[in-house]
C-alpha positions, 0 to 999 in steps of 0.5 A: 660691825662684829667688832663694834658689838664685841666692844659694845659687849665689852662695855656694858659687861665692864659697866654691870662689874663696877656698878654691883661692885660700887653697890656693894662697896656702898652697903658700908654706908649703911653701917650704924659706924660708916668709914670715912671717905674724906675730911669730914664729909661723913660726919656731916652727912651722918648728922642727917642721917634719914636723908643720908641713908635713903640716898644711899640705898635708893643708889645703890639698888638703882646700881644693881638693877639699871644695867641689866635694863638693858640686856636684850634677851631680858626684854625679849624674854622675860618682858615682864620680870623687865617691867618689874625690874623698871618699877623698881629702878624708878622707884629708887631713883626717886628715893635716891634722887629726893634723899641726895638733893637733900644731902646736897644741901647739907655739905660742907664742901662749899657752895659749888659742890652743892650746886653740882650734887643738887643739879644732878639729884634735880636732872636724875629725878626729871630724866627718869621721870621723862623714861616713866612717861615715854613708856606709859605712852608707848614711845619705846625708842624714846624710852630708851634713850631717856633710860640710858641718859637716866643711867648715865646718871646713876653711875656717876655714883662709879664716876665719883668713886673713881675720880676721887683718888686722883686728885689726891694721887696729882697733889690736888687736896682732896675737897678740891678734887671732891669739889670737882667731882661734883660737877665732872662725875654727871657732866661727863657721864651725860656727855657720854651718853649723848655722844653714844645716843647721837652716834646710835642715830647716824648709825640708823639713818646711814642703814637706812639710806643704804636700804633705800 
């Protein structure tokens, strides 16, 4: 067990360094002349810039504080500044959710990378919408779990970025491996999350019936 929750540890340490470090990398898109990450695609989003932007600062600051939702001696400590930092995170959700469903509509990646960006603006905004519900009806370990499919979602921002390289890196061109990614930046962060919430759930029901 002690291993298990140095790995745990490990992990979400890891996750907090690359989800700041993705934010931070993200603040160049809010420059009136952002670099470009690939052929055309910010040329295109630059050409929808309000929706653009507000994409990009809801993501980023849901970057910056979703991890730290999760870090026990905040929520027993500091109960407040938690909720706080929850209202915060789900209003940027919102904002980067609206902002990027209507990016998604205006790239220039084709018809499956839309499909795939819009699907997970769509199921960003209803999962955290179903966390804000939970926790206004005081499910808490409900809360929880939708909370951490919600955050699955915003590190699909770090997915993206990562992934983003290696089809290049293979000899794939890049919108193939961008178009992709739309889809396999989310897919695999949710299938993850559930992996690690129904592993949760094993955990607690073999305690249980050892305690019986």
């Amino acid at each position: 067990m002690k291993i298990k929750s140095v790995a745990k540890k490990g992990f979400w340490l890891l996750l907090m360094l690359s989800a700041t470090g993705i934010a931070l990398l993200s603040t160049r898109f809010l420059l009136p002349d952002p670099p470009h990450v690939g052929p055309d695609i910010i040329d295109n989003f630059m050409d929808h810039k309000p929706a653009f932007l507000t994409h990009v600062l809801g993501s980023l600051i849901a970057l910056l504080i979703g991890p730290w939702q999760f870090v026990s001696t905040i929520r027993r400590r500091w109960p407040q500044l938690h909720r706080w930092m929850g209202r915060i995170y789900m209003i940027a959700v919102l904002l980067g959710g609206i902002g990027g469903f209507i990016v998604a509509w205006t790239t220039s990646s084709g018809p499956v990378a839309v499909a795939g960006f819009a699907l997970l603006s769509v199921i960003w905004l209803f999962v955290t919408g179903k966390g804000y519900q939970s926790v206004r009806a005081g499910r808490y370990a409900e809360h929880r779990m939708w909370m951490i499919r919600s955050f699955a979602l915003t590190a699909a921002a770090i997915t993206l970025r990562l992934g983003l390289p290696i089809a290049p890196a293979m000899g794939v061109e890049f919108q193939t491996g961008y178009i992709a990614m739309s889809w396999l930046s989310w897919l695999l962060n949710l299938t993850l999350a559930e992996i690690y919430l129904r592993s949760g759930r094993n955990d607690q029901a073999v305690s249980n019936r050892a305690v019986v």
